[in-house]
C-alpha positions, -999 to 999 in steps of 0.1 A, spaced: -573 352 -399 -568 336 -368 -582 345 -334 -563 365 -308 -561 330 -288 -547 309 -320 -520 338 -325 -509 337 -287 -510 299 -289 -486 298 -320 -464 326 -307 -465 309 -269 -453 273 -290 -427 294 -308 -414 308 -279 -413 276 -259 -391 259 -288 -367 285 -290 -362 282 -253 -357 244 -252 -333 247 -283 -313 275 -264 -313 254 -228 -304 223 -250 -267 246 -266 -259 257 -227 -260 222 -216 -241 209 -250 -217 240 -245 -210 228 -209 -199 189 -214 -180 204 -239 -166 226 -215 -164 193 -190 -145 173 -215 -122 200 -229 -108 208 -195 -105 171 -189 -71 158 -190 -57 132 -205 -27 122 -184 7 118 -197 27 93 -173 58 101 -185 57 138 -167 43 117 -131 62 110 -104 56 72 -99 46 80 -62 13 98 -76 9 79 -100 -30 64 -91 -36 28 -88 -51 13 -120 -50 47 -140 -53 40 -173 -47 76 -194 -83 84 -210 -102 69 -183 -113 103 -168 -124 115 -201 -141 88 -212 -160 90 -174 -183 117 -178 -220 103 -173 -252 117 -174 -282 117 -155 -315 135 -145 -329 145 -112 -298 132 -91 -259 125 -95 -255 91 -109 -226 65 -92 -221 51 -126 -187 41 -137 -170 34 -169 -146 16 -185 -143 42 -213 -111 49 -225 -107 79 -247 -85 107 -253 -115 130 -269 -146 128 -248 -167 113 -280 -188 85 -261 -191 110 -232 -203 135 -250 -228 112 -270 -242 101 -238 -245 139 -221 -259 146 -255 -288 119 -258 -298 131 -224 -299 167 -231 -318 164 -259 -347 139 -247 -353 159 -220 -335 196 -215 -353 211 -192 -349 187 -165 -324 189 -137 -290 175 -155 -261 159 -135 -229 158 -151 -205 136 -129 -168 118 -130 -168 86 -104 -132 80 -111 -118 76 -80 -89 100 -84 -115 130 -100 -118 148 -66 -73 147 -66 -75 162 -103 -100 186 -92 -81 201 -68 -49 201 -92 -34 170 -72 -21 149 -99 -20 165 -127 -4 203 -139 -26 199 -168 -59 204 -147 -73 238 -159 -70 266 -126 -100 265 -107 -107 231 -115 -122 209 -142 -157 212 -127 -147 249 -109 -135 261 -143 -170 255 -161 -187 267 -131 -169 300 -137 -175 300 -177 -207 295 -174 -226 328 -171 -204 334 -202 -222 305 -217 -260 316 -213 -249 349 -225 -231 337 -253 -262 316 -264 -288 341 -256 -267 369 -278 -266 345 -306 -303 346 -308 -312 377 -302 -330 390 -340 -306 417 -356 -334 441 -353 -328 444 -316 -290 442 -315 -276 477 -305 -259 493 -332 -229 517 -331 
């Protein structure tokens, strides 16, 4: 049998993985959040006066980038209508390191306009960013619920 110190060591280890596993699905359930509320403009529904210089629909989308300890000033020339090479990016970061501080930011130079619900009437109220902000209490809970053992759930 193993010693009080082995068992506290195994159940500390245990412990510690099912934390990074559970940061790692908040973080993966926000960029999903990012990109999902991302539009995709439609430039037939613009007026050509707002229309931004150089916009290219699927360039905010295919913007997100990822980085640790600060925002990055990265750009991209990513053009996609589904967020996959964002999301693969965000995801490779999240999982090499999730419990770092994570930056997830859009350079494009109309992002702050879409934000605030400036160009487009697709942008999500609230905001792109403001809008995940909001959801994301609703995240953690979500993830810690899904984890909690059945024995502890409350039963009616």
């Amino acid at each position: 049998m193993a010693s009080f110190h082995e068992q506290f060591k195994l159940a500390q280890a245990e412990l510690l993985l099912k934390l990074e596993n559970q940061t790692k699905e908040v973080l993966t359930q926000v960029v999903d959040r990012l990109l999902d509320y991302s539009v995709v403009g439609d430039p037939n529904t613009w007026h050509p006066a707002i229309w931004p210089k150089g916009y290219t629909p699927g360039a905010f989308k295919g913007s997100w980038h990822h980085s640790i300890g600060a925002p990055s000033s990265d750009t991209s020339e990513h053009i996609e209508a589904q967020g996959s090479t964002s999301r693969m990016e965000c995801g490779a970061g999240i999982e090499a390191n999730p419990f770092a501080d994570h930056f997830f930011t859009n350079n494009q130079p109309y992002a702050l306009l879409l934000e605030r619900g400036g160009h487009s009437p697709q942008t999500p109220a609230g905001g792109i960013v403001g809008r995940t902000e909001m959801d994301f209490q609703g995240i953690v809970n979500g993830v810690v619920k899904s984890h909690v053992p059945d024995k502890w759930k409350y039963k009616e």
